[in-house]
Every structure is written in structure tokens, then in C-alpha cells.
N, C-alpha and C positions, 0 to 999 in steps of 0.2 A: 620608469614606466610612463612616462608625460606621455600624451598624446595616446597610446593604448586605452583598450576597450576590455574591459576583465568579457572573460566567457566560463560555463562550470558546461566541464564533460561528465557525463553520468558513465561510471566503471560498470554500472550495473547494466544501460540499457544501450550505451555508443550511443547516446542524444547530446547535443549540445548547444546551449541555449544563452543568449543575447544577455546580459547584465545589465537590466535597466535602473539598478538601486544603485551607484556608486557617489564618491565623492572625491573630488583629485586637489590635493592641495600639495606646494610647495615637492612638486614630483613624486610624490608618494598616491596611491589608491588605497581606499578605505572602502569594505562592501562587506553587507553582511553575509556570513557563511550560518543558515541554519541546516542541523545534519540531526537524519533518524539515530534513536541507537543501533552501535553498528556500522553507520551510514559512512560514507565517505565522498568527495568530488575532487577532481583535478581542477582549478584554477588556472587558465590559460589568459593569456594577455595579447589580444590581435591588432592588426591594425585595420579589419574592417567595421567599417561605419565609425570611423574615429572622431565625425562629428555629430555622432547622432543624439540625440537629446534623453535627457536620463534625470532622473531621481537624485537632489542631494540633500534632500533631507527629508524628516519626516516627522510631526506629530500629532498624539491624539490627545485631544483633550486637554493642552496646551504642553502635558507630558512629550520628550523627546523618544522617539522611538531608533532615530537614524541621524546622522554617526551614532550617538550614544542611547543602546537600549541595553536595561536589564532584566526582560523579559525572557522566558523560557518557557517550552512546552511542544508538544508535539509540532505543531504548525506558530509562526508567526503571525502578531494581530492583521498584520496584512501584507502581503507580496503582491510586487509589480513583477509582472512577466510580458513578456509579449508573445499574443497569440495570431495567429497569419499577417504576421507584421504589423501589427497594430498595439498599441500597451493595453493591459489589464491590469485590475486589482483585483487580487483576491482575499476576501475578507475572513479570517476566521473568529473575531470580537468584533461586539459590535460596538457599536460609536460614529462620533464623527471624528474623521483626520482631517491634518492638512499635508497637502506637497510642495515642495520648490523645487522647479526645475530647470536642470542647468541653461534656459536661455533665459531667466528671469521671470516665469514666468509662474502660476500655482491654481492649483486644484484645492478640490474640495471634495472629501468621499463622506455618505454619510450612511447606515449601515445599520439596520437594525432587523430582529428576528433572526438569526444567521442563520440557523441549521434546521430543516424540516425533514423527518426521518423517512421515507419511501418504505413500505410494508413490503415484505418478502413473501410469498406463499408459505403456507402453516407445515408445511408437509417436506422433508427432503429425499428425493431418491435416489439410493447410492447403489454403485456397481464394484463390486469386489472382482478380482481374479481370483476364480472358485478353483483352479489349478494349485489354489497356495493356500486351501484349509477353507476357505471362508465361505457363506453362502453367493452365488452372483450376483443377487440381487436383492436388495431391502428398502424398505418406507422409515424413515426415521420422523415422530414428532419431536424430540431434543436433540441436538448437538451433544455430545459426550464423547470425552477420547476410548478409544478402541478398547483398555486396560480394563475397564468400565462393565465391560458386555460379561456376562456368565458362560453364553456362548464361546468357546474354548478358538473356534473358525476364527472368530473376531479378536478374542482377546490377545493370540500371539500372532495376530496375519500382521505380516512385513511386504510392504509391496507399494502399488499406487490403487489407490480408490478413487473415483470419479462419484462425486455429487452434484445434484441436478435440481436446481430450483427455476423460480420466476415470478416476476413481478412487474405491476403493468403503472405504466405514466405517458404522460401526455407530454408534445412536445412543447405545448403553451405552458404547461411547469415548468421546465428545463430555460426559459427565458428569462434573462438576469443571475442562472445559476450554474452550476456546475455541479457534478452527480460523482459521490464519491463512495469506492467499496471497502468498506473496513473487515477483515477475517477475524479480527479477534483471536483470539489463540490457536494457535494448530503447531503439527509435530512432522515433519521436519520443514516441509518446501512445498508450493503449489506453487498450481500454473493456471492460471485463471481466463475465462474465454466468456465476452460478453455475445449474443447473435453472430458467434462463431469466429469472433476475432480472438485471438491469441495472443495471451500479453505475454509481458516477459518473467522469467520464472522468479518467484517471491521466496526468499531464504533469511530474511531478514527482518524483524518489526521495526516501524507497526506495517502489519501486510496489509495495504493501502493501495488502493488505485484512482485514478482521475478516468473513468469511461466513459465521459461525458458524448463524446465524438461517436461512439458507438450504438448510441440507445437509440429505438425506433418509436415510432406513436404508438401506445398503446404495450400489447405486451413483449415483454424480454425477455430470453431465456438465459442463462447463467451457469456455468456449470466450473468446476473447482475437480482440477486432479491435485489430491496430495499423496506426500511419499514420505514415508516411515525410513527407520534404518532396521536391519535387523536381527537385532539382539532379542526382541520379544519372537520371532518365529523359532531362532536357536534354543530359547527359554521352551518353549510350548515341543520341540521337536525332545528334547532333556526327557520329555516326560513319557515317549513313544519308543517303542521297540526299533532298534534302526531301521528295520523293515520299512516300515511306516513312515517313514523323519521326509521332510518334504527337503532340505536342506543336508550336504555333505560338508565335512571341514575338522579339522584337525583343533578347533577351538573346543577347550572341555573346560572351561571353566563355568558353564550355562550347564551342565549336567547336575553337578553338585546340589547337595542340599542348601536351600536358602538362595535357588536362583531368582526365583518371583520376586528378590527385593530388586532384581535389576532392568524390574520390567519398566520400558520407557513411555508415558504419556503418547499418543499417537493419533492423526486425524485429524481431523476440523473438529475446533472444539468449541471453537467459537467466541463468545453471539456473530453472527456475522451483520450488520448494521450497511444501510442504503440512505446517505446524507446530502440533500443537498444544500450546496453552501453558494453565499452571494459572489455575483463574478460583476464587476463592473465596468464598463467601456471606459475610458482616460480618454481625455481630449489633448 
């Protein structure tokens, strides 16, 4: 591997991005791999920018974080990325680090306050497909999976729901930081759209996004399709004269008595959380 350049291909989004944390000794690369649960990357070895300048070490606090870190947790205490060709850190503890970088040279990042939570609208409004039991449209004040509702529409609808919220910032906040969307619980998969950009579909915790690039001065609108499977419409239809069954299929085991234990969590469930976290320029 001498003279190669690690790169991590995202399976999930066909992105593929620059490895500025490594360390190359005696023909071997060393770089850290942090992965969601779930999560996965291909590790590719290129030969471009084979001399470009990078990260080979790291610590905070006089603690080693890079080659040798035994920290663990959703994000690492800080990632070097590089953003429109230039390095960043992004910080998620705070502290102060140090770097060395492979032309001898070192930084200094120092990091305190990380995370300021951006408020959501109190209110979410969601649209059902009323073709599949549910009403079309409702005002929710809590988050709660679908399983939840008394309303029979809601309790066994299988389908996609569209949620619609918003929340307002300025782009003088967004400086030094980076805006991150956490969905907290939900059942099966969203597809999340900031001021009408379309990320790529989230099947996987933590359902997480970076939509930093996307946010406008002042208000943003947000909106969340998620999609059920449907064993809970099968369960709800069990209960209907065929006439009636919104669904056909040769499956009869959702008929039986004691099908409700098979009814599955469904929905945004939540909290859904608006963070943003320090993003700092590398010299």
C-alpha cells in the first residue's frame, strides 16, 4: 500500500471521500474506520493526491486518540474531513487537541460548548394516504408510533406518511458550525427533504443527517416520508369482513386469534432533535 491514499466509499450514498486521518509506516496504512450500527464502507486505496498532506496523529488532552484510540460512541471526539478541498474538524467533545501532520508540521483545535440544539416548530403535520384506512390529514403535538392511536385508520395503516415541520435560524449561527438532523426512533425507513432537497433514503440508525449546505436565513421547512411494512394493515384488515380488507393475499396467519401481538411499532417516533455542532477550518 506505500505511496497510496485510503478513500471510504459510502454503499449507502455512492459518495466517496478523501482520507485525511491516516498513518503509513514500514508499507502498511493505519486509519480509523468509525461505523454506525449496521453501518458499513468500502476502503479503497488510490493513487490520487498521493502526496497530499494528512493527519498522523492525534491527541486530546495529552491522551492519544490516533493510531491508538479506545474511544467509542456514536461520532468520534473529532474527524478530519475535507470540505471543497480544504481540511475541516469536526468536533463532537469538547476540549482542546493536538495534530501532526505528515509534512511536520501541527495544529491546534480548541473546542468548547459543542452542541446547541435549534428548536423545531411545536406542532407536526402529517399526511396519510386515506386510500389505506387513515385519515389524510392531521396536526400531531407528540411524536408516538402509529400502534399508539385508538383510531383503528392509524393503528393498522401500512403505507408512507409524510410529516411536515419547521424551524427558523440564521445564517450567522451556522458560522463555525455544522446543523445536524437526528430522527430518533422511527419504523421502517425515511427519506428526509430539507427546503425541498432530497436526501438519500435512511434504513439504518442513528438516522442522521449533515444538512448543513442546505439551510436558508431564517425559516426552513422539513418534511420526513416514512414507510411501515405491512403486517399491521394485514392485522387491522383480520378484523374486516373481506368486503371491506384494504389488502388481498393468501397470508392467514394475521387472521387468527392473538394477531395484535404482532402488531409492529411504526412511524416517526422520535424525538427528532436539530444540533448544531462546532466545524472548524484547519490550516
Amino acid at each position: 500500500m506505500s505511496g497510496k491514499v485510503p478513500e471510504f466509499w459510502d454503499p449507502q450514498t455512492g459518495g466517496i471521500a478523501l482520507v485525511l486521518n491516516y498513518l503509513e509506516e514500514n508499507g502498511n496504512i493505519t486509519l480509523p474506520v468509525h461505523l454506525a450500527p449496521q453501518g458499513s464502507v468500502f476502503v479503497m486505496f488510490s493513487d490520487k493526491g498521493s502526496k497530499s498532506r494528512h493527519v498522523v496523529k492525534i491527541e486530546k488532552e495529552m491522551k492519544s486518540l490516533f493510531p491508538i484510540n479506545d474511544d467509542a460512541g456514536i461520532h468520534p471526539p473529532i474527524e478530519i474531513k475535507e470540505i471543497a478541498g480544504k481540511p475541516v474538524a469536526d468536533v463532537y467533545q469538547a476540549g482542546s487537541y493536538k495534530l501532526w501532520w505528515s509534512d511536520g508540521t501541527e495544529s491546534s483545535v480548541k473546542a468548547a460548548g459543542i452542541s446547541i440544539e435549534v428548536l423545531l416548530a411545536p406542532a407536526w403535520t402529517v399526511h396519510f394516504d386515506s386510500a389505506w384506512g387513515a385519515p389524510g390529514t392531521m396536526t400531531l403535538d407528540q411524536l408516538k408510533s402509529w400502534t399508539s392511536f385508538a383510531e383503528e385508520g392509524i393503528k393498522y395503516y401500512s403505507g408512507k406518511a409524510t410529516y411536515e415541520n419547521s424551524f427558523t435560524i440564521s445564517k450567522s449561527e451556522l458560522k463555525g458550525k455544522k446543523l445536524i438532523i437526528n430522527l430518533g426512533q422511527l419504523r421502517e425507513m425515511a427519506v428526509v427533504r430539507i427546503n425541498g432537497h432530497r436526501f438519500n433514503l435512511l434504513w439504518t440508525p442513528p438516522f442522521e443527517l449533515d444538512i448543513t449546505d442546505y439551510i436558508v436565513n431564517g425559516k426552513n421547512n422539513l418534511e420526513i416520508d416514512v414507510i411501515n411494512l405491512w403486517p399491521n394493515r394485514l392485522i387491522g384488515d383480520g378484523k374486516l369482513p373481506k368486503s371491506q380488507r384494504k389488502t388481498k393475499t393468501n397470508i392467514i396467519k394475521f387472521d387468527a386469534s392473538g394477531a395484535e401481538n404482532y402488531l409492529r411499532e411504526s412511524g416517526l417516533i422520535g424525538p427528532v432533535t436539530l444540533n448544531l455542532t462546532t466545524r472548524i477550518n484547519l490550516k
